[in-house]
SETOR-220736 format. One line per 3 residues: their letters; for each residue x, y, z of N, C-alpha, C. Coordinates in steps of 0.02 Angstrom, whole numbers, plus 32768, in hexadecimal, padded with zeros to 4 digits. Atoms other than C-alpha are relative to their C-alpha. Example, Ala and Ser with C-alpha at 12.3 -4.5 7.8 and 13.67 -1.06 7.14 Angstrom:
BEGIN
AS = 802D 7FC5 8000 8267 7F1F 8186 802D 803C 8000  7FD6 7FC5 7FFD 82AC 7FCB 8165 7FD9 8037 8025
This chain:
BEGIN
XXX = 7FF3 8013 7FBB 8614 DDE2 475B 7FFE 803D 802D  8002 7FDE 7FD3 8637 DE82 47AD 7FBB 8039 7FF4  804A 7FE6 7FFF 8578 DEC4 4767 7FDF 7FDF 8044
XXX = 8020 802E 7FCC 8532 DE30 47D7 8004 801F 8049  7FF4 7FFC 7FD2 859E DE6B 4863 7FE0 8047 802A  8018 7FAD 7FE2 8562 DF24 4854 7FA7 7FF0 8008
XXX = 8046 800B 7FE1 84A8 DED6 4861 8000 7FF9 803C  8016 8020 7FC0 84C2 DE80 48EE 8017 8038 803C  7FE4 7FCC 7FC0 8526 DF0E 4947 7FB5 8034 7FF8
XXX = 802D 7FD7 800F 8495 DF78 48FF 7FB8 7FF3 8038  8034 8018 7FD8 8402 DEFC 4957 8014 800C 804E  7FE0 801E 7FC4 8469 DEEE 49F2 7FED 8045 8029
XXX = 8028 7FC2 8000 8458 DFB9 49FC 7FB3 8007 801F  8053 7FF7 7FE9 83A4 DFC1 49F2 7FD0 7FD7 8034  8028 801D 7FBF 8376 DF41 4A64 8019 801B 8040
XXX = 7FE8 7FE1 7FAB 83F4 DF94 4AED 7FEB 8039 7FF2  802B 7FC7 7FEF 839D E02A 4ACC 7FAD 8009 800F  805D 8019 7FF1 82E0 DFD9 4AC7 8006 7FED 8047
XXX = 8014 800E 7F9D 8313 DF90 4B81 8029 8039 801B  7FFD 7FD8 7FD3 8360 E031 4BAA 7FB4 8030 8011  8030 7FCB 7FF3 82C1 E08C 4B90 7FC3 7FCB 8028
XXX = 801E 801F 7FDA 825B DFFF 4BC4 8009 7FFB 8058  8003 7FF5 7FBA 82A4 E00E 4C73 7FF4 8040 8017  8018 7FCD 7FD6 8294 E0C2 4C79 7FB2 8014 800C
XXX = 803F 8012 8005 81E4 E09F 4C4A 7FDD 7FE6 8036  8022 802E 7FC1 81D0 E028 4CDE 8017 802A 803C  7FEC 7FF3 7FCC 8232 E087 4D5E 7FD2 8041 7FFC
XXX = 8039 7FDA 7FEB 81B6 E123 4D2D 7FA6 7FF0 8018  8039 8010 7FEF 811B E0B9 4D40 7FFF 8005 8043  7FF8 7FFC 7FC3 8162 E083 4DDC 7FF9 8017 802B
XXX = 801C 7FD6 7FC6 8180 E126 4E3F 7FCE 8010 7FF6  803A 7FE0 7FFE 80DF E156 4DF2 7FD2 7FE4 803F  8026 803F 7FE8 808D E0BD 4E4C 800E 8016 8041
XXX = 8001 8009 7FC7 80E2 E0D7 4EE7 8005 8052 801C  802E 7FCC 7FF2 80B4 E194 4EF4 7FD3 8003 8016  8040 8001 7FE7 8006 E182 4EDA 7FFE 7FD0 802F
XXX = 800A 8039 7FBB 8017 E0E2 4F60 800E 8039 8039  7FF7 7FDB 7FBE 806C E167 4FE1 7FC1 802E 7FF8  803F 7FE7 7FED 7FD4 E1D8 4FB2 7FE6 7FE5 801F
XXX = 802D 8005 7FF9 7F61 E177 4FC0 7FF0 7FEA 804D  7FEF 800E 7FC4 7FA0 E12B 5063 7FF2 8047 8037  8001 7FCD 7FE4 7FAA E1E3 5098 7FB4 8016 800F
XXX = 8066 7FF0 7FF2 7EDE E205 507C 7FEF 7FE8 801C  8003 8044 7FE1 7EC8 E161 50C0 8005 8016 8053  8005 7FD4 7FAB 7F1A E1AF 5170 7FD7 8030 8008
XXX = 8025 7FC9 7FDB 7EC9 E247 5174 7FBD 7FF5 7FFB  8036 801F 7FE7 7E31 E1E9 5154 7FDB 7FEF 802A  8008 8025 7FD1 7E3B E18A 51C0 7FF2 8024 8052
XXX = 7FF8 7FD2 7FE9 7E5F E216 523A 7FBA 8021 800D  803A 7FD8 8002 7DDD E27C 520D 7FC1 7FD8 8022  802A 8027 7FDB 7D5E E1EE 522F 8007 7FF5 803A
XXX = 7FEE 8011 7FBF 7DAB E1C1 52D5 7FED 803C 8024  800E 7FC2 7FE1 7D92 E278 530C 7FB6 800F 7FFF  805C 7FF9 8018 7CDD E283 52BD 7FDE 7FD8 8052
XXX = 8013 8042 7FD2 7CBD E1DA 5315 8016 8012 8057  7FDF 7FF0 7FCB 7D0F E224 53C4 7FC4 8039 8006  802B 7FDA 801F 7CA6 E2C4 5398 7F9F 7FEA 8034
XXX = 804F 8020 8009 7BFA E256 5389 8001 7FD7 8052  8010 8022 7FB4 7C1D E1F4 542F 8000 801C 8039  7FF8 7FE0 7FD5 7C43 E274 5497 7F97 8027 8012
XXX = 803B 7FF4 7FE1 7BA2 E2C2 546F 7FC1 7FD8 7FF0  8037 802F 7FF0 7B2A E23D 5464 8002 7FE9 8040  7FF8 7FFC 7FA4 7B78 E21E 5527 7FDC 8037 8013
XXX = 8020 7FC0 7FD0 7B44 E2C9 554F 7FB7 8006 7FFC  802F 8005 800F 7AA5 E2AC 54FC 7FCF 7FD5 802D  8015 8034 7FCE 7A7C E20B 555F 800B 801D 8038
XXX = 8017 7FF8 7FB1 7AAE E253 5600 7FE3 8038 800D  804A 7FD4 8001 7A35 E2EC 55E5 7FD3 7FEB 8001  802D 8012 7FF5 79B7 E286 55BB 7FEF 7FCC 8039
XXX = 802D 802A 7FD0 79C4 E20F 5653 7FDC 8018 8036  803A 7FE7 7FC8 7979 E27E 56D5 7FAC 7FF5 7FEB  8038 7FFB 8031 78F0 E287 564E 7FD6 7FC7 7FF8
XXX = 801E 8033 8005 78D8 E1DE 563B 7FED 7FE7 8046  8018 8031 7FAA 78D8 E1AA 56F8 7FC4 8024 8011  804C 7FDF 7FE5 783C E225 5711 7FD1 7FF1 7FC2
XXX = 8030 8006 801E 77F0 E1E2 5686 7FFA 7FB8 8008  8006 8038 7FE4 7806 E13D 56B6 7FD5 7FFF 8036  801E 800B 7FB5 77DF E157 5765 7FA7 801A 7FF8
XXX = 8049 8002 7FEF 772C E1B6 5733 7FE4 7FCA 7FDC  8020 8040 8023 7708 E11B 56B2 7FE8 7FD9 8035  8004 802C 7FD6 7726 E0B3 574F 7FBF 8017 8025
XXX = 8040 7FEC 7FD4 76AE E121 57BE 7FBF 7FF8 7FEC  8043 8013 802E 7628 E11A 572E 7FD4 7FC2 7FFE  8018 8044 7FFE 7630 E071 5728 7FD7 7FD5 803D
XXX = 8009 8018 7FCE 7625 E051 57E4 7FAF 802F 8017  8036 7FE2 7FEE 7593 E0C7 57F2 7FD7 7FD0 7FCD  8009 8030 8024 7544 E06F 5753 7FF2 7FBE 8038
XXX = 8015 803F 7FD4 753C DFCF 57BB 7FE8 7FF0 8035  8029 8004 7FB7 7511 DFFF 5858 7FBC 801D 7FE1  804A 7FE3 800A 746F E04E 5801 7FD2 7FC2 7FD4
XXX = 802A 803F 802E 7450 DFA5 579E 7FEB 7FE5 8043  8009 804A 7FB7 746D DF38 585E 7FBB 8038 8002  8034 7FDF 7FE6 73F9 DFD2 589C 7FB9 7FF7 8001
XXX = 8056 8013 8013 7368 DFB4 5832 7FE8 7FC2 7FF8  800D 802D 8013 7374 DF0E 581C 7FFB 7FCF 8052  8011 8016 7FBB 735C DEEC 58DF 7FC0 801F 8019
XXX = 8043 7FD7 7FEC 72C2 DF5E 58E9 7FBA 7FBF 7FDB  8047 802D 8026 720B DEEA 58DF 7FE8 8037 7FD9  8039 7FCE 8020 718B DF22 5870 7FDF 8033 800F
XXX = 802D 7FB4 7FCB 712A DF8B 58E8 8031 802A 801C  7FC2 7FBF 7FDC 71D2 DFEF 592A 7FED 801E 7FAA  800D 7FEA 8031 71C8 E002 586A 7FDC 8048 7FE2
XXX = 8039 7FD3 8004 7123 E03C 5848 7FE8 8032 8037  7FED 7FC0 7FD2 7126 E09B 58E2 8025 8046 8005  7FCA 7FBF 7FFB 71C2 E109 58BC 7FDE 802E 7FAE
XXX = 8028 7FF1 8043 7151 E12A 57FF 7FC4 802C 8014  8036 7FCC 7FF4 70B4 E171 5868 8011 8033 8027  7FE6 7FC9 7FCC 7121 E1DA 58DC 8014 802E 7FC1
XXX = 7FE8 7FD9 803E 717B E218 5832 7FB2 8020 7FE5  8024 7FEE 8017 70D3 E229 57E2 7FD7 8036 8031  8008 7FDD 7FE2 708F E279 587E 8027 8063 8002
XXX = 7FD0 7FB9 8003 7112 E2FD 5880 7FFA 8031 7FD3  801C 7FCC 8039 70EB E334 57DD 7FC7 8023 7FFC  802E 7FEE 8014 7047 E33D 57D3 7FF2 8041 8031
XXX = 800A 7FD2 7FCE 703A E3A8 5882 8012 8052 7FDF  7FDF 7FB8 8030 70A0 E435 57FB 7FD8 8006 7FCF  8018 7FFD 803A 703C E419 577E 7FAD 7FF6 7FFF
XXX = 8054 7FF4 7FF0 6F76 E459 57A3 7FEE 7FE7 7FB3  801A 7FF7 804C 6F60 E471 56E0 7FE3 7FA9 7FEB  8008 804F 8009 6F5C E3AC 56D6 7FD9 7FEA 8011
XXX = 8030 801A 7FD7 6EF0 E373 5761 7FB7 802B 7FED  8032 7FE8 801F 6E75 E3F0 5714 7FF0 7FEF 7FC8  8010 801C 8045 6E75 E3A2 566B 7FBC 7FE0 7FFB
XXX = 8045 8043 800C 6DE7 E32D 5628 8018 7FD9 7FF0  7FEF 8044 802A 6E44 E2D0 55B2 8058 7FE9 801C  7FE8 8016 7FD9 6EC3 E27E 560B 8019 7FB3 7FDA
XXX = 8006 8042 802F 6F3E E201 55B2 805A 7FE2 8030  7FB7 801B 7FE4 6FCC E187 5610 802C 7FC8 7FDA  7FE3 8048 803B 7048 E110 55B3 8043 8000 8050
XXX = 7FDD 802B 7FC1 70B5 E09B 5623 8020 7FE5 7FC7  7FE0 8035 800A 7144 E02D 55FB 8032 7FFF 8020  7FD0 8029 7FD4 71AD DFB2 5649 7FD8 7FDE 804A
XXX = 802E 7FFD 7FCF 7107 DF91 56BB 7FCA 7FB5 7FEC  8031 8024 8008 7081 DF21 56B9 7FC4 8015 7FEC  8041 7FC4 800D 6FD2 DF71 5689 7FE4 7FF7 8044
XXX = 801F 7FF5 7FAE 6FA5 DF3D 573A 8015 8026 803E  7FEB 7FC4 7FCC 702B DFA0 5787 8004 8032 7FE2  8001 7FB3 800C 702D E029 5728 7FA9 8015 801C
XXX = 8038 8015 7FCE 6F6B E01D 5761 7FFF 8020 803E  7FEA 8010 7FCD 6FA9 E016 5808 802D 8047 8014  7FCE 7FC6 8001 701D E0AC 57F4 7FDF 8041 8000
XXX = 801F 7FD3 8021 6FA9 E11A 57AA 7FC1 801C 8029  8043 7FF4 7FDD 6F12 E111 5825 8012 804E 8028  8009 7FA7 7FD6 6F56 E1BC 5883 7FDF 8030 7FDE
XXX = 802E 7FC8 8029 6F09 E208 57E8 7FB4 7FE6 800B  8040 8001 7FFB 6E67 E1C2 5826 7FD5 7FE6 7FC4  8024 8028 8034 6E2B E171 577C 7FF4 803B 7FB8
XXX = 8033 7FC8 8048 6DCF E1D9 56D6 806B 800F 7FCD  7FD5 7FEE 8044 6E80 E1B1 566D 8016 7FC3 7FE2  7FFA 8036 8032 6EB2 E147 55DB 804D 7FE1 8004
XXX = 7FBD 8016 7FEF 6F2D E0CC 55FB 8019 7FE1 7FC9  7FD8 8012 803B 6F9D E094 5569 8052 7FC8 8011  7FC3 8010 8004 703D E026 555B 8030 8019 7FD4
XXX = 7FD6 7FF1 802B 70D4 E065 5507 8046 7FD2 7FF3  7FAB 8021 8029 716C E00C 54A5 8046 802D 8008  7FBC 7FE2 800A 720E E03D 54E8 803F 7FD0 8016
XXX = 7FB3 8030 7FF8 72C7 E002 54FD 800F 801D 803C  7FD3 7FEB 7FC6 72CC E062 558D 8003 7FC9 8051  7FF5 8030 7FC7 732F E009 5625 7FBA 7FF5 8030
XXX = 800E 8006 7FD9 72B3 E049 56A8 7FBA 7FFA 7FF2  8049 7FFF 7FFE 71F3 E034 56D8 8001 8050 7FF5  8000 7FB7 8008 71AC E101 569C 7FAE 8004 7FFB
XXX = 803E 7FFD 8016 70F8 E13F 5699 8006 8052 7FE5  8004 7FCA 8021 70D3 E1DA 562F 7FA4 8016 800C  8036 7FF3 7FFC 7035 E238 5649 7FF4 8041 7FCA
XXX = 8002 7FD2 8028 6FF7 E2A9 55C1 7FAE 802D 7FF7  8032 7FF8 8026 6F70 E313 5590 7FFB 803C 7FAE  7FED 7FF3 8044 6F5D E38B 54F8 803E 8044 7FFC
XXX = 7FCA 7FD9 8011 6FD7 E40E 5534 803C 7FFE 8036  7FDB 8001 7FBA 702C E3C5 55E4 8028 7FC6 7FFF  7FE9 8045 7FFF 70AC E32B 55E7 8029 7FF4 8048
XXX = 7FDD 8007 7FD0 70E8 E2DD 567D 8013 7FD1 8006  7FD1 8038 800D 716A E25D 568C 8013 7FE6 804C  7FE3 800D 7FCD 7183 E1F0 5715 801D 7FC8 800E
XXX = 7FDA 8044 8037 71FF E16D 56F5 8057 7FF8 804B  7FD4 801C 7FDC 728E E108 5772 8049 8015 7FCA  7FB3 7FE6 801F 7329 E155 56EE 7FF5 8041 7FFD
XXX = 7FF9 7FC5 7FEE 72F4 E1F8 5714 8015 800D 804A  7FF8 7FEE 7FB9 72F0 E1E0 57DE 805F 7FD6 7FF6  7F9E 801A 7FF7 73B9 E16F 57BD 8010 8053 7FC2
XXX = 7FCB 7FE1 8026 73EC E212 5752 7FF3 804B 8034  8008 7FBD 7FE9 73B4 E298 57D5 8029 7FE2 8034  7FD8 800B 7FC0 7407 E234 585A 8050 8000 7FF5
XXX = 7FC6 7FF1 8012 74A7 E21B 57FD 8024 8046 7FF6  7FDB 7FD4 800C 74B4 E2CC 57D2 800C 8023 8047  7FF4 7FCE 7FC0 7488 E31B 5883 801B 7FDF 8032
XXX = 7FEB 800D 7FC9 74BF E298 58F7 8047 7FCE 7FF5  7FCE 801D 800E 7560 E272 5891 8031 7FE4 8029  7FC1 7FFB 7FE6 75EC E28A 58FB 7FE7 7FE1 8039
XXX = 8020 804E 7FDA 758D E22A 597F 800B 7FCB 7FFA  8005 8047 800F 756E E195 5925 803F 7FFA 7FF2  7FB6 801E 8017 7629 E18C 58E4 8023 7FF8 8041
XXX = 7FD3 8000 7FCE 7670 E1B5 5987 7FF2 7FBB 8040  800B 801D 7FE4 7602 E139 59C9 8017 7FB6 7FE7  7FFB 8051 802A 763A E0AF 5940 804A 8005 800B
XXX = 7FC0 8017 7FFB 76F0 E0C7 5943 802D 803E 8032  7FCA 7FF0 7FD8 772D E152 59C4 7FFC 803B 7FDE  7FE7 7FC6 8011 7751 E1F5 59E5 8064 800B 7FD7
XXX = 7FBC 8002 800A 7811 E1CD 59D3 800D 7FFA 7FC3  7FFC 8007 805D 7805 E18E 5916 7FDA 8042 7FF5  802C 7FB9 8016 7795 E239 58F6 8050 8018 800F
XXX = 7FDD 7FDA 7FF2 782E E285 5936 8048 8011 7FD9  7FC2 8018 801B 78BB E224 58D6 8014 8038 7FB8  8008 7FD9 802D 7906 E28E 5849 8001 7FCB 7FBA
C-alpha cells in the first residue's frame, strides 16, 4: 500500500515538473515571438519611412522636372503649330493655282536657270524628264528651250509638278517643292506673321 502511494506521489512529481518546464518552454517561445513581432514591426516603420521620403524625394523632382520642361514644351508645341499652319496654307496655295499659273511658275523657274547655265544651252544632246505633268504641258513648259531635246516622263511620289533637264555633265531642276521650300525658308517670318501674328511670334 504505501509502495502504490510512493508511485503516485512519484507520477504526480514528474508531471508538475513536465508542466513546469512546459510553461517555461511556452513563455520562452512567447517573448521570442513577440520580440521578433516588435522587430519586425520596427523595420516595417522605418520602411515605411524610408519609402515615404524616397517617394517625397521622387515627386519633388519629377515637379521640377515638368516645370523645366514646360517652357520647352510650349515652344515646341507652338513651332509644331506654325509648321502645320504654314503646311496648309502651301497645300490651299497650290491647290487654287490653274494649270497654266502652274506651268508658268515651271518656265520662269526653268528660265532662271538656264540664263546661269550657258554650258547647257550649248549642249547637243539635251535630255528633259517631267513629272506630275502631262506630256503636253511639260511640252508646253519646255518650248523656252526652243525644241532639239528629248522629252521623257518620270515615276515619282513627289507631291509637286518638277521638270529636270539634263545633259551629260549639267542637271537642272525645276520643280514647284523647290520654289514652296525657298519661300518658306526666306520669306518665313512673313508668312507666319502673316498666318497667325506678330503677337503669338512674340509670346514666350
Amino acid at each position: 500500500m504505501e509502495e502504490l502511494q510512493s508511485t503516485e506521489i512519484l507520477d504526480r512529481e514528474i508531471l508538475e515538473d513536465a508542466r513546469k518546464k512546459a510553461a517555461r518552454i511556452l513563455k520562452t517561445a512567447d517573448d521570442t515571438v513577440r520580440a521578433h513581432t516588435r522587430e519586425w514591426e520596427k523595420r516595417t516603420a522605418e520602411s515605411l519611412d524610408a519609402l515615404e521620403e524616397k517617394f517625397n524625394e521622387q515627386k519633388e523632382f519629377n515637379a521640377e522636372k515638368v516645370m523645366a520642361r514646360l517652357p520647352i514644351d510650349k515652344r515646341r508645341a507652338k513651332v509644331e503649330k506654325i509648321e502645320s499652319l504654314l503646311q496648309s496654307a502651301v497645300e490651299s496655295w497650290y491647290n487654287s493655282l490653274s494649270r497654266d499659273q502652274i506651268l508658268e511658275l515651271l518656265s520662269k523657274e526653268l528660265a532662271k536657270r538656264l540664263a546661269l547655265c550657258e554650258e547647257f544651252s550649248s549642249s547637243s544632246e539635251k535630255r528633259a524628264y517631267f513629272s506630275g505633268l502631262e506630256r503636253s504641258e511639260a511640252e508646253k513648259a519646255l518650248k523656252i528651250m526652243g525644241g532639239n531635246c528629248i522629252i521623257e516622263e518620270k515615276n515619282t511620289t513627289d507631291r509637286y509638278p518638277a521638270i529636270t533637264l539634263e545633259t551629260g555633265h549639267v542637271r537642272i531642276i525645276a520643280s514647284i517643292q523647290k520654289l514652296v521650300d525657298f519661300l518658306l525658308q526666306e520669306k518665313r517670318i512673313e508668312l507666319v506673321e502673316a498666318l497667325v501674328g506678330s503677337a503669338y511670334m512674340e509670346e514666350a
